[in-house]
Structures are given as C-alpha cells and as structure tokens.
mmCIF file as Biopython writes it, N, C-alpha, C and O atoms, coordinates in Angstrom:
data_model
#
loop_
_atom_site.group_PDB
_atom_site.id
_atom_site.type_symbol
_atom_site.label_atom_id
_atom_site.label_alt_id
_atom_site.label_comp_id
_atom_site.label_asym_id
_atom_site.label_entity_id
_atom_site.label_seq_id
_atom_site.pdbx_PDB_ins_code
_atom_site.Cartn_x
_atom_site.Cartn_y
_atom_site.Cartn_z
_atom_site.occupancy
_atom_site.B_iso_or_equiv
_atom_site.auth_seq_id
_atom_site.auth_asym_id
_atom_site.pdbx_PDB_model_num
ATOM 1   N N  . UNK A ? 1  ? -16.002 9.517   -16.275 1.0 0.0 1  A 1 
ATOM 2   C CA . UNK A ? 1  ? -15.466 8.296   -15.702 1.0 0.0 1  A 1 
ATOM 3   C C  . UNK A ? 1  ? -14.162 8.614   -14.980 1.0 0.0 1  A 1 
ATOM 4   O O  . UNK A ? 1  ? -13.350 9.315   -15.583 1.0 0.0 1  A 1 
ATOM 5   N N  . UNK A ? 2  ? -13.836 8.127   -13.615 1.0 0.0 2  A 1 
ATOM 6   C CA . UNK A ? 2  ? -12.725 8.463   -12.979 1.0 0.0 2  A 1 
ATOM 7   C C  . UNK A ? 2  ? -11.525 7.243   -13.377 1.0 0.0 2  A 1 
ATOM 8   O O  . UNK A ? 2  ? -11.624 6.152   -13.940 1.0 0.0 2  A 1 
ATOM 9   N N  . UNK A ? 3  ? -10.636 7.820   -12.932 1.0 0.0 3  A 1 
ATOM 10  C CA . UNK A ? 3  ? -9.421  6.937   -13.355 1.0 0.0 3  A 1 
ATOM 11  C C  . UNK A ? 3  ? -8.774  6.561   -11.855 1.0 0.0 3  A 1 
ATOM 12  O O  . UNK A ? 3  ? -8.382  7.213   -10.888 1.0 0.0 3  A 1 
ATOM 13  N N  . UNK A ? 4  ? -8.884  5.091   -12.217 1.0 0.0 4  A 1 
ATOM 14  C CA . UNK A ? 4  ? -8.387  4.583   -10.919 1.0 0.0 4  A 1 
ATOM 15  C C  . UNK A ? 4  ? -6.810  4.525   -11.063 1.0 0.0 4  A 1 
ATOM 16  O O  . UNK A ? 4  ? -6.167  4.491   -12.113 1.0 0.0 4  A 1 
ATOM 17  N N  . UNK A ? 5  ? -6.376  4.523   -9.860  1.0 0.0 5  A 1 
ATOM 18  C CA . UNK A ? 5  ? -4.929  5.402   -9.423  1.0 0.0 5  A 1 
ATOM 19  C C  . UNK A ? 5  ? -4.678  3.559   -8.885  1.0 0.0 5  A 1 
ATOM 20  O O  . UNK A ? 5  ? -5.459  2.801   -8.309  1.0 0.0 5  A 1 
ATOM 21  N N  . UNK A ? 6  ? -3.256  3.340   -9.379  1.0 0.0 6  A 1 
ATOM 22  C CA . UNK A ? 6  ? -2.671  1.927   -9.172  1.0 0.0 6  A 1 
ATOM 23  C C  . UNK A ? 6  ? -1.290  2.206   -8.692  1.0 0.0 6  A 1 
ATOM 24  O O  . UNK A ? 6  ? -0.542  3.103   -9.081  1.0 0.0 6  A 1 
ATOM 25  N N  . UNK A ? 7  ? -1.105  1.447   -7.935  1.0 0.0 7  A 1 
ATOM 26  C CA . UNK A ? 7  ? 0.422   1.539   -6.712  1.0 0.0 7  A 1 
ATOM 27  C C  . UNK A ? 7  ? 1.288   0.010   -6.863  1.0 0.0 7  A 1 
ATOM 28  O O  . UNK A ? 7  ? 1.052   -0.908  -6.078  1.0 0.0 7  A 1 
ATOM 29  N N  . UNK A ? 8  ? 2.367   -0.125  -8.041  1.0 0.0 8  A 1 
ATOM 30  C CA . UNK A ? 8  ? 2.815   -1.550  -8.406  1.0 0.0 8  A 1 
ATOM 31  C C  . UNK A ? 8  ? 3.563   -2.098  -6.853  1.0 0.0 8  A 1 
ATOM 32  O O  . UNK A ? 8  ? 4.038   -1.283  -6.062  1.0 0.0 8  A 1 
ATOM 33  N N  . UNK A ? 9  ? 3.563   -2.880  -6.720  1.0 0.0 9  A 1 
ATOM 34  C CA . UNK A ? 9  ? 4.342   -3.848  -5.763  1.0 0.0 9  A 1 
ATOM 35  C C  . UNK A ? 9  ? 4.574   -5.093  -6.435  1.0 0.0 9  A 1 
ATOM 36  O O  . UNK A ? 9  ? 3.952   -5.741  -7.277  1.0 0.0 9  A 1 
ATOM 37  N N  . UNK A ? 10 ? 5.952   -5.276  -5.643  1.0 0.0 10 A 1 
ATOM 38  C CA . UNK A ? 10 ? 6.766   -6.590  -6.048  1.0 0.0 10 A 1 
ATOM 39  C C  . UNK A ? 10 ? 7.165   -7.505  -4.865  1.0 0.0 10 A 1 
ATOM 40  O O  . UNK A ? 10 ? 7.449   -6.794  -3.902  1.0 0.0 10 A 1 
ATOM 41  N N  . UNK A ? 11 ? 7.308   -9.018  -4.545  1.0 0.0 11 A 1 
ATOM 42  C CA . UNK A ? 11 ? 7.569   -9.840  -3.447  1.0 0.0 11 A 1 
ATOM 43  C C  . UNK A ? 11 ? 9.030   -9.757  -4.054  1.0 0.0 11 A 1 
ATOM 44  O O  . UNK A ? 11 ? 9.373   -9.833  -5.234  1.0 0.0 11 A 1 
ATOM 45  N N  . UNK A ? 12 ? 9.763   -9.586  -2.956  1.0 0.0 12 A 1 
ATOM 46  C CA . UNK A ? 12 ? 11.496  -9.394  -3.209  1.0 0.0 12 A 1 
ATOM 47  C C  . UNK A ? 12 ? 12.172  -10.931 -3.716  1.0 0.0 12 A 1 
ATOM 48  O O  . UNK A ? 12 ? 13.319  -11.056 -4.145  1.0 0.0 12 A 1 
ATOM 49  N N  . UNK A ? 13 ? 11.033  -12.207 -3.533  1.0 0.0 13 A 1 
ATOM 50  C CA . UNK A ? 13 ? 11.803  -12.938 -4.395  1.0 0.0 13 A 1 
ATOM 51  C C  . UNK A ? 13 ? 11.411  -12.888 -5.800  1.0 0.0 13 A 1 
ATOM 52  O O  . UNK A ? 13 ? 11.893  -13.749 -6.537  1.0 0.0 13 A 1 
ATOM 53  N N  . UNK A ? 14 ? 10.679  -12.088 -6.252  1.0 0.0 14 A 1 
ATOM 54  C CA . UNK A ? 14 ? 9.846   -11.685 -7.649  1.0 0.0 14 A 1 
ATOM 55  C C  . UNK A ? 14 ? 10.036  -10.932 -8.373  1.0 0.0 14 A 1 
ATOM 56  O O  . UNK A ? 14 ? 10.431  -9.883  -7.864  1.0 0.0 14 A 1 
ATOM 57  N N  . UNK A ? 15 ? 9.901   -10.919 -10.001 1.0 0.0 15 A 1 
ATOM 58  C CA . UNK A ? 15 ? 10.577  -10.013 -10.740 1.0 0.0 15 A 1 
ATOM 59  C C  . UNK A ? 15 ? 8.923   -9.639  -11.095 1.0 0.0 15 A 1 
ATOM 60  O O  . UNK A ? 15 ? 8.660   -8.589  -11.681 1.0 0.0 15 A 1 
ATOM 61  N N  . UNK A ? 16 ? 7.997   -10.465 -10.742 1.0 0.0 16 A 1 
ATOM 62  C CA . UNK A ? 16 ? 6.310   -10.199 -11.321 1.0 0.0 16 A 1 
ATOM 63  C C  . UNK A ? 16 ? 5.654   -8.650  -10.215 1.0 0.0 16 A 1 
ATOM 64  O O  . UNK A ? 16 ? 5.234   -8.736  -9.061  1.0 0.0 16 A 1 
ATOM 65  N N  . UNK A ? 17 ? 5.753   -7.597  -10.911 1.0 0.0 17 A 1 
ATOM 66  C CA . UNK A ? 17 ? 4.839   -6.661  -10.589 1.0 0.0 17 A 1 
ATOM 67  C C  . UNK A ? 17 ? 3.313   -6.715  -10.242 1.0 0.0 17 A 1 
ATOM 68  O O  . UNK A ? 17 ? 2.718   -6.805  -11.315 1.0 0.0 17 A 1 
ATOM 69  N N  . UNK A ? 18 ? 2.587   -6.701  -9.386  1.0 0.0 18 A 1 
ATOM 70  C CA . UNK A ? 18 ? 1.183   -6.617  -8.761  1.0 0.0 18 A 1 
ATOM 71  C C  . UNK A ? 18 ? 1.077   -5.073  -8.847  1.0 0.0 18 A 1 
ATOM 72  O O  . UNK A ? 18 ? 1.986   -4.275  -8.621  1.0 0.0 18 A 1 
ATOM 73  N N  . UNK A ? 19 ? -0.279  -4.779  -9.237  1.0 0.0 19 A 1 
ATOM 74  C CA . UNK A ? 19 ? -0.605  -3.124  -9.209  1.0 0.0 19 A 1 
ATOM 75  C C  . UNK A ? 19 ? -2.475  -3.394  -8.141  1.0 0.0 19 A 1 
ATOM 76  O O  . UNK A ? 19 ? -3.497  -4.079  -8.184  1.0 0.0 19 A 1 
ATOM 77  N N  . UNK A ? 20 ? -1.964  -2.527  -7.507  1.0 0.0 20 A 1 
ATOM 78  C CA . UNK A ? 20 ? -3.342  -2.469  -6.233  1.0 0.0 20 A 1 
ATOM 79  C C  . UNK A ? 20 ? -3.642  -1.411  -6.520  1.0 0.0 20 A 1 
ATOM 80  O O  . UNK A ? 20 ? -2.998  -0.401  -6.804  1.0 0.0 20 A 1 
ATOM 81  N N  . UNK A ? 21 ? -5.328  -1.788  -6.401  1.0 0.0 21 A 1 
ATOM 82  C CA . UNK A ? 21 ? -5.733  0.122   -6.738  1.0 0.0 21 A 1 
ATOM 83  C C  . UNK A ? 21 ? -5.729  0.372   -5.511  1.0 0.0 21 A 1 
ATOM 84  O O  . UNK A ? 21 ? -5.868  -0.273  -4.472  1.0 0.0 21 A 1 
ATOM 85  N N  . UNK A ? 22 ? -5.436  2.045   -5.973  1.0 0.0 22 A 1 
ATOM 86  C CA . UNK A ? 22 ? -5.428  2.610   -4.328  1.0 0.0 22 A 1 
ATOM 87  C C  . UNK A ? 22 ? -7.079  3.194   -3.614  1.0 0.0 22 A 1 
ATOM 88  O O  . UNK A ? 22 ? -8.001  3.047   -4.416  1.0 0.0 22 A 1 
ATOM 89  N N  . UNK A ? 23 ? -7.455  3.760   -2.351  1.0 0.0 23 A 1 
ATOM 90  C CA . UNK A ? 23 ? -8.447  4.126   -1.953  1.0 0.0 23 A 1 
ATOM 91  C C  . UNK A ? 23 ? -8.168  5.751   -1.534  1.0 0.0 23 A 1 
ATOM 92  O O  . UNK A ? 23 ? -7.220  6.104   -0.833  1.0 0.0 23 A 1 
ATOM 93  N N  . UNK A ? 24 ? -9.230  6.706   -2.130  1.0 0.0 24 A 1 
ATOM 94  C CA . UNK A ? 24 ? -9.451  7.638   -1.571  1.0 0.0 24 A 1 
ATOM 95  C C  . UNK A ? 24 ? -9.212  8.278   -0.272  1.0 0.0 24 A 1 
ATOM 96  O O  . UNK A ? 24 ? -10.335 8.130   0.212   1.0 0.0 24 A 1 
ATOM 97  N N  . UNK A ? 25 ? -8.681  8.752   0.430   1.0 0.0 25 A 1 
ATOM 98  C CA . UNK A ? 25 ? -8.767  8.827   1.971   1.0 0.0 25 A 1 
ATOM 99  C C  . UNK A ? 25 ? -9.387  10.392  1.894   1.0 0.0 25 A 1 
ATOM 100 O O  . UNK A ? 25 ? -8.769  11.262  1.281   1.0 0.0 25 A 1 
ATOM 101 N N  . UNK A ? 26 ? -10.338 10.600  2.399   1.0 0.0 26 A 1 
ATOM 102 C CA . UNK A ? 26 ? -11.033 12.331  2.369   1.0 0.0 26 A 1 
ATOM 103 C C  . UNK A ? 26 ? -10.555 13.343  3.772   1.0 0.0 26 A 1 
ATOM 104 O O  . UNK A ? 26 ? -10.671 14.541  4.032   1.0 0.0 26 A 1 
ATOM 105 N N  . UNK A ? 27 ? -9.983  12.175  4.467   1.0 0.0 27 A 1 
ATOM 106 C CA . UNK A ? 27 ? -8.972  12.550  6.112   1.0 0.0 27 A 1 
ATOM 107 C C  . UNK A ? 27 ? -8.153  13.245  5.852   1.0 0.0 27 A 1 
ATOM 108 O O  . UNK A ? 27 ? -7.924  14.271  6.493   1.0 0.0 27 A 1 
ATOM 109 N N  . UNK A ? 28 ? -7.257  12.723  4.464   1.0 0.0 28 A 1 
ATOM 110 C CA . UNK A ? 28 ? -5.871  13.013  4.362   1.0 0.0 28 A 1 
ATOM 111 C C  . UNK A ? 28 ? -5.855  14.042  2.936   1.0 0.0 28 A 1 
ATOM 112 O O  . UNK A ? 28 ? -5.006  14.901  2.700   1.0 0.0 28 A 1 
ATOM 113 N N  . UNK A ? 29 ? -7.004  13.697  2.105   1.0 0.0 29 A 1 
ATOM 114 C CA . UNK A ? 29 ? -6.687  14.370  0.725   1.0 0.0 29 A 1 
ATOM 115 C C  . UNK A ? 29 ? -5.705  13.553  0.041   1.0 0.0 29 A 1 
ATOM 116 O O  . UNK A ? 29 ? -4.840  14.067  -0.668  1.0 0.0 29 A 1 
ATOM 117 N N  . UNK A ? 30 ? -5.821  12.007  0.263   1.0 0.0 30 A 1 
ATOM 118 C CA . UNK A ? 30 ? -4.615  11.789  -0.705  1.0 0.0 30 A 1 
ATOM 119 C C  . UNK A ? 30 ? -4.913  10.115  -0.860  1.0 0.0 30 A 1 
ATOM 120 O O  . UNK A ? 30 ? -5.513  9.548   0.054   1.0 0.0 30 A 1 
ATOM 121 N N  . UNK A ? 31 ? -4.443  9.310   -2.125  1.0 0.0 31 A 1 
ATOM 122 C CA . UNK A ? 31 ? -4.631  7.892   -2.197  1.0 0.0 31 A 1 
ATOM 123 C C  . UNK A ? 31 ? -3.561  7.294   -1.548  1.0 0.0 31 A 1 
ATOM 124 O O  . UNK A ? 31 ? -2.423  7.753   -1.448  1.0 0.0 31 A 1 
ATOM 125 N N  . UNK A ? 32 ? -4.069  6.036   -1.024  1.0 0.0 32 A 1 
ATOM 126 C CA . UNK A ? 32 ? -3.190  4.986   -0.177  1.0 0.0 32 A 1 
ATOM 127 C C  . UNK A ? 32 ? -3.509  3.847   -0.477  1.0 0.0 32 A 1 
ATOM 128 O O  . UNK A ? 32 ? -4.386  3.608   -1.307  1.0 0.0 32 A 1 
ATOM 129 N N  . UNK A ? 33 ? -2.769  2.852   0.223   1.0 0.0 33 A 1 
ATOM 130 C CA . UNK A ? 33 ? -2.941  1.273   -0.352  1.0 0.0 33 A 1 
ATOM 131 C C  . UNK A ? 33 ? -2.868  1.378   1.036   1.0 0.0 33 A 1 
ATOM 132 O O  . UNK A ? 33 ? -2.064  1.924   1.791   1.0 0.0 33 A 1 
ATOM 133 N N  . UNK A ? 34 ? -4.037  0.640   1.226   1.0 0.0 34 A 1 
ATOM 134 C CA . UNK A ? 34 ? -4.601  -0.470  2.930   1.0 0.0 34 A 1 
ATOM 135 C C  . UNK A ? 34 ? -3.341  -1.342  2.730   1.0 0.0 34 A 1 
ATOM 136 O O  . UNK A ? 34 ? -2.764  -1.650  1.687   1.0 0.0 34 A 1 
ATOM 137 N N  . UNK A ? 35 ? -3.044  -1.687  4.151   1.0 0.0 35 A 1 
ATOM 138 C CA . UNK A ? 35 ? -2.666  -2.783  4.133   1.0 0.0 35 A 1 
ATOM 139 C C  . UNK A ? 35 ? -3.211  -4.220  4.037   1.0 0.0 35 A 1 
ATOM 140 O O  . UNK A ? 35 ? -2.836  -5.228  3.437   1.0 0.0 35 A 1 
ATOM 141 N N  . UNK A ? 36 ? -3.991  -4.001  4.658   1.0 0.0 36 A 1 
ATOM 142 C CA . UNK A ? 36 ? -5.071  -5.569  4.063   1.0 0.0 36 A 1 
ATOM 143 C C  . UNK A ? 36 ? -5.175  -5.793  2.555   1.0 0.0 36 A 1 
ATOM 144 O O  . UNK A ? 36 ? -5.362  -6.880  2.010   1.0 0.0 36 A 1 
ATOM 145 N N  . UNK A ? 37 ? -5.022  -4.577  1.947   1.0 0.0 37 A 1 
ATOM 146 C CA . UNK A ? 37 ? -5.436  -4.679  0.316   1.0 0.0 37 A 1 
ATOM 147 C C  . UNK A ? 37 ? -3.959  -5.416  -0.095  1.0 0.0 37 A 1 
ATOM 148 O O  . UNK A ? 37 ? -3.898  -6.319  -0.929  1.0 0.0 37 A 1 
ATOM 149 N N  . UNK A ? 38 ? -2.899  -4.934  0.556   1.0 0.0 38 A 1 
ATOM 150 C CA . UNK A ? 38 ? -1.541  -5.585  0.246   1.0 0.0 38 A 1 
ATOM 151 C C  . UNK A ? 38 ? -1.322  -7.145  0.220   1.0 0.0 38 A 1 
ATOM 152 O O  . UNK A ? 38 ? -0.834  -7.851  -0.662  1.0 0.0 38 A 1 
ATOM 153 N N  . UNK A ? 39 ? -2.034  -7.589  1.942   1.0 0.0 39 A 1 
ATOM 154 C CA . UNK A ? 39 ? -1.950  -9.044  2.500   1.0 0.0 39 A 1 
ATOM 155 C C  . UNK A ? 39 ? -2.903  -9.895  1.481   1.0 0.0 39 A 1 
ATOM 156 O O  . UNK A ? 39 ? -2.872  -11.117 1.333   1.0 0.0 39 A 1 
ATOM 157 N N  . UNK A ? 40 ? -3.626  -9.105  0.913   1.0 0.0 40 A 1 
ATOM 158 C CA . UNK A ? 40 ? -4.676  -10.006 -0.054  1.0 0.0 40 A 1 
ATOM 159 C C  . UNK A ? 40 ? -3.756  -10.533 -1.274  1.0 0.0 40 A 1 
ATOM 160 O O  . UNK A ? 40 ? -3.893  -11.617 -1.840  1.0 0.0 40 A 1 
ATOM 161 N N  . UNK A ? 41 ? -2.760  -9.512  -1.571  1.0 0.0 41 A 1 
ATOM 162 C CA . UNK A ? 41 ? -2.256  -9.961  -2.620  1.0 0.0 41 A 1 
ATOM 163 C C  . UNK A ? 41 ? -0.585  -11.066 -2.573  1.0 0.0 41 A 1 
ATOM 164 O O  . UNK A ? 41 ? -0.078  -11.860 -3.365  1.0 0.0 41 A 1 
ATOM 165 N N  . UNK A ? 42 ? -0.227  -10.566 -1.271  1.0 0.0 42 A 1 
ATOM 166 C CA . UNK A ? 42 ? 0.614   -11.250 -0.840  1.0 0.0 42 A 1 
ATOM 167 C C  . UNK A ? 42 ? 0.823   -11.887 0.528   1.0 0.0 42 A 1 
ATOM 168 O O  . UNK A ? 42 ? 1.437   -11.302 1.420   1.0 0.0 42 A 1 
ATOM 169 N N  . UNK A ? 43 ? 0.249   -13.209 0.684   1.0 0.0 43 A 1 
ATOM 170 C CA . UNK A ? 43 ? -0.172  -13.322 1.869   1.0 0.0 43 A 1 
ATOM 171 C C  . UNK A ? 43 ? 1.129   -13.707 2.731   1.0 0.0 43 A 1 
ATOM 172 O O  . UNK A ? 43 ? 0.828   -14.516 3.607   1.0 0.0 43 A 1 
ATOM 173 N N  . UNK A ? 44 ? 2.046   -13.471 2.731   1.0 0.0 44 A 1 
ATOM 174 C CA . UNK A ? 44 ? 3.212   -13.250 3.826   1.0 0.0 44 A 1 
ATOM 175 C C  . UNK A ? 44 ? 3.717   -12.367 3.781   1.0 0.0 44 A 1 
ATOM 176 O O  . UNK A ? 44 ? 4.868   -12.501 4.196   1.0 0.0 44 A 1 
ATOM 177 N N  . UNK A ? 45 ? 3.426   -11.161 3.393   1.0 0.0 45 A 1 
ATOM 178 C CA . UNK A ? 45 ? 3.794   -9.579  3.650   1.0 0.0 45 A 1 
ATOM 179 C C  . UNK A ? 45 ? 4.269   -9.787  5.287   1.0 0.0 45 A 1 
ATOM 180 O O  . UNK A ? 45 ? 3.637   -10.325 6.196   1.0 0.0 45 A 1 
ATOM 181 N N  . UNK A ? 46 ? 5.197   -9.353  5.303   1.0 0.0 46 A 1 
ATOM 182 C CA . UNK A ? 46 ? 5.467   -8.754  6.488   1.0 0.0 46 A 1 
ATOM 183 C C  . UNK A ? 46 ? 5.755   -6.473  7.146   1.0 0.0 46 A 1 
ATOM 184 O O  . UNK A ? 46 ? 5.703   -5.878  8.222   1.0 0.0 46 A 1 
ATOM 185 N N  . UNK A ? 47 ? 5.976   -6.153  5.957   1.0 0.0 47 A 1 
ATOM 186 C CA . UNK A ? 47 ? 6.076   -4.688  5.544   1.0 0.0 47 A 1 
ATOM 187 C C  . UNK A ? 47 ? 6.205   -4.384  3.777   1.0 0.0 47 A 1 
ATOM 188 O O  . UNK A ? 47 ? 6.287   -5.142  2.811   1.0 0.0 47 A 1 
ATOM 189 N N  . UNK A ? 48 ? 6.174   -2.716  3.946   1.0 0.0 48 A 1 
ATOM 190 C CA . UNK A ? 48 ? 6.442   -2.500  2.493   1.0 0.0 48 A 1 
ATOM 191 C C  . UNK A ? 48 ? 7.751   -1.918  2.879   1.0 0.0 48 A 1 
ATOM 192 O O  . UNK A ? 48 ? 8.129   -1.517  3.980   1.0 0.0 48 A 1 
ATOM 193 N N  . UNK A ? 49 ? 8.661   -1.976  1.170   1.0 0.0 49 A 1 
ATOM 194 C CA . UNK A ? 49 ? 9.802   -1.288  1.590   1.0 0.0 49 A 1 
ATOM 195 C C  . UNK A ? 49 ? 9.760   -0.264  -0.001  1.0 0.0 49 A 1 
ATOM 196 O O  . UNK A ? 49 ? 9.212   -0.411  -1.094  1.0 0.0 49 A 1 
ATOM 197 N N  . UNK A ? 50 ? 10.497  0.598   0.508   1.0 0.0 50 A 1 
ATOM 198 C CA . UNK A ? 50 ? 10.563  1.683   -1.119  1.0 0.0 50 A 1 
ATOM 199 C C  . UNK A ? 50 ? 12.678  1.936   -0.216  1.0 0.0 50 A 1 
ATOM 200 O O  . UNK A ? 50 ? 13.290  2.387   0.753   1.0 0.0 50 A 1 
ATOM 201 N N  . UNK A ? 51 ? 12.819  1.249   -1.475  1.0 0.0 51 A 1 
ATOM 202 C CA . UNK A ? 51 ? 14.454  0.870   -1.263  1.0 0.0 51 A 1 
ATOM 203 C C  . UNK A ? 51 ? 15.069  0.219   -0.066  1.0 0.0 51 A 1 
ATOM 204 O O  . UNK A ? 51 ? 15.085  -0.963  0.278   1.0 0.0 51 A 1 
ATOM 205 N N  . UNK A ? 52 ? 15.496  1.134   0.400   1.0 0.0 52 A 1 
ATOM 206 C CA . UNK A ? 52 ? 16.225  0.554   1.567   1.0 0.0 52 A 1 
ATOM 207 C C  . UNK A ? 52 ? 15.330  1.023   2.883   1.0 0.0 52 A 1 
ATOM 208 O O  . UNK A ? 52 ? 15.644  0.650   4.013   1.0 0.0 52 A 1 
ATOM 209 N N  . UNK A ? 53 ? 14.429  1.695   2.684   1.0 0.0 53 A 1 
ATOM 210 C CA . UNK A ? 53 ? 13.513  1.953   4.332   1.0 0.0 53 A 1 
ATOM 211 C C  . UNK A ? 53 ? 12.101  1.367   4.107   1.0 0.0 53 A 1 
ATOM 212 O O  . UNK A ? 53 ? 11.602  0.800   3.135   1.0 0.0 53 A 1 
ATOM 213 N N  . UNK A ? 54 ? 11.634  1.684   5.296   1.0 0.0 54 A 1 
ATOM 214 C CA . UNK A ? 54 ? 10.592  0.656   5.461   1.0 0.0 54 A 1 
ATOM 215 C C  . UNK A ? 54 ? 9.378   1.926   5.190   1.0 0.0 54 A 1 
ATOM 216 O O  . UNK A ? 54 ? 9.494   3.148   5.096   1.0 0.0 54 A 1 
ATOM 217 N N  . UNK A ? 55 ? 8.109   0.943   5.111   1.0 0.0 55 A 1 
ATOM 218 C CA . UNK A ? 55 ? 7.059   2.725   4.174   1.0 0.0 55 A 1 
ATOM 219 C C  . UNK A ? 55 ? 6.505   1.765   5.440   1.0 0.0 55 A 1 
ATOM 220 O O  . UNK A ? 55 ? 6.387   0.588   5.780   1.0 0.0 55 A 1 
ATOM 221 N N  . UNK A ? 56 ? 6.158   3.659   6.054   1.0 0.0 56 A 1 
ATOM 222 C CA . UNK A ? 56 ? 5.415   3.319   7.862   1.0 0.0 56 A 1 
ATOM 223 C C  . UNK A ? 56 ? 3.508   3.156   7.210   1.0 0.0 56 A 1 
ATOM 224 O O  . UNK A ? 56 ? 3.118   3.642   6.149   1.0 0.0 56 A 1 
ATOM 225 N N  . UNK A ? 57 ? 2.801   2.514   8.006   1.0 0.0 57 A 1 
ATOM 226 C CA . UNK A ? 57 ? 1.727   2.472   7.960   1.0 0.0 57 A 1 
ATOM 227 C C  . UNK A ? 57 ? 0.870   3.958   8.077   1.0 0.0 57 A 1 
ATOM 228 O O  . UNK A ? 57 ? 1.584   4.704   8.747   1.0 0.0 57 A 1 
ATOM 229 N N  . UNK A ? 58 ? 0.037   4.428   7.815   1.0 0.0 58 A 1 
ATOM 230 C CA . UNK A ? 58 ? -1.072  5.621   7.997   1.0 0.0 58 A 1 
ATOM 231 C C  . UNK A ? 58 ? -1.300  5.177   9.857   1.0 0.0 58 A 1 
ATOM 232 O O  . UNK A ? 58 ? -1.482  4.031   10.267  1.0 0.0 58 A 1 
ATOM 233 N N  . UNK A ? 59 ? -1.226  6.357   10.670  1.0 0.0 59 A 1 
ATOM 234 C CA . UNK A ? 59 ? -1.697  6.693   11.458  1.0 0.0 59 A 1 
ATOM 235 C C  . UNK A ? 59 ? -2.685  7.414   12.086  1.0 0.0 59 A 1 
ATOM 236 O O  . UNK A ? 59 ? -2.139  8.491   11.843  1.0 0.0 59 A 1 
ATOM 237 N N  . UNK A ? 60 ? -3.950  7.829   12.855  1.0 0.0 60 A 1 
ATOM 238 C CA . UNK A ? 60 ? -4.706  8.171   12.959  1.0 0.0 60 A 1 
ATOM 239 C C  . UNK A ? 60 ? -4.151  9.526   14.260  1.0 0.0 60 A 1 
ATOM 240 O O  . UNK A ? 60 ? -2.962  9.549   14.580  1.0 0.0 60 A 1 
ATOM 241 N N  . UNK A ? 61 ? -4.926  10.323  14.748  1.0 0.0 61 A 1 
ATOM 242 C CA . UNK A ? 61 ? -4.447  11.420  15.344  1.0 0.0 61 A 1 
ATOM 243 C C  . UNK A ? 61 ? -3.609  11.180  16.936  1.0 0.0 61 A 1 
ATOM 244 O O  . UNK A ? 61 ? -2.920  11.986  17.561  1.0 0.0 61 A 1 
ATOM 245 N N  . UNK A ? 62 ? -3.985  9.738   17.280  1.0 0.0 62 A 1 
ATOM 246 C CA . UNK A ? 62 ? -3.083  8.834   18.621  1.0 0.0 62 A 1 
ATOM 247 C C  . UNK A ? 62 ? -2.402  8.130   18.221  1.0 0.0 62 A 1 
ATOM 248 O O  . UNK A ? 62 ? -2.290  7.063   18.826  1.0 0.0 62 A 1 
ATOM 249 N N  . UNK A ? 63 ? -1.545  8.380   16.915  1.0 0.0 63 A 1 
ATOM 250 C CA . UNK A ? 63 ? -0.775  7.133   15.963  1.0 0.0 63 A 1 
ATOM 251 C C  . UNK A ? 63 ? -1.155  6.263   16.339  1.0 0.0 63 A 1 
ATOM 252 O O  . UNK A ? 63 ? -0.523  5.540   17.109  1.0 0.0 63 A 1 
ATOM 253 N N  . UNK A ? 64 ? -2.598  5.973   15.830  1.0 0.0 64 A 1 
ATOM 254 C CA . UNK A ? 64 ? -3.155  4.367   16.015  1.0 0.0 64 A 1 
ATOM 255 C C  . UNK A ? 64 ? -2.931  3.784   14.826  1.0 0.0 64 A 1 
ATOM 256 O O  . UNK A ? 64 ? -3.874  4.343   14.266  1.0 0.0 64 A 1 
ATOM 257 N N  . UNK A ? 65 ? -2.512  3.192   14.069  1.0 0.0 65 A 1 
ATOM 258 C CA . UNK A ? 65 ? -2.307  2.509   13.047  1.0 0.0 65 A 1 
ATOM 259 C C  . UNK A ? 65 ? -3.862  1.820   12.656  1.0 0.0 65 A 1 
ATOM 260 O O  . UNK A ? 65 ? -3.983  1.083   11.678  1.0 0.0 65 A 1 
#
C-alpha cells in the first residue's frame, strides 16, 4: 500500500490547517499540489506563499504554466 504524501495549507485569516494530497508528476520525479487542487479547497486563493515569497507555479519547457 502506498502512502499518500500531504502538503498542509493555511488561509492567512486562519489558524485551521487544510492538508491536500499531492500528485505524482513522472516529468519532474517529484510530488506537487495543482493548483486547482488548492482553489478547490480555498476558493479565493489568489497565490501560495511559504513566508514572505510567493511559491511560483510548475512550468512546462516554454514556461507555460
């Protein structure tokens, strides 16, 4: 049985933690949280932040987002 890999997020007026599982990416070798998987949970996301900078979206090889 695999163990699903969880990424907590918080809405900055919120002390309540959300944990999103993350998805496989086989592109990159590494787990990520979609952003859609984010907007599902918080539907006025506007970005993520990890402190004081902003966490850039996954880009594709024409930084297509």
């Amino acid at each position: 049985m695999s163990q699903t890999l969880l990424q907590a997020f918080w809405a900055e007026s919120s002390t309540t933690v959300t944990s999103i599982p993350t998805r496989y990416d086989p592109k990159i070798g590494q787990h990520i949280v979609c952003w859609k998987d984010i907007q599902r949970c918080f539907k006025d996301a506007l970005c993520v932040m990890d402190g004081e900078a902003s966490v850039l979206f996954l880009t594709d090889g024409n930084l297509e987002e």
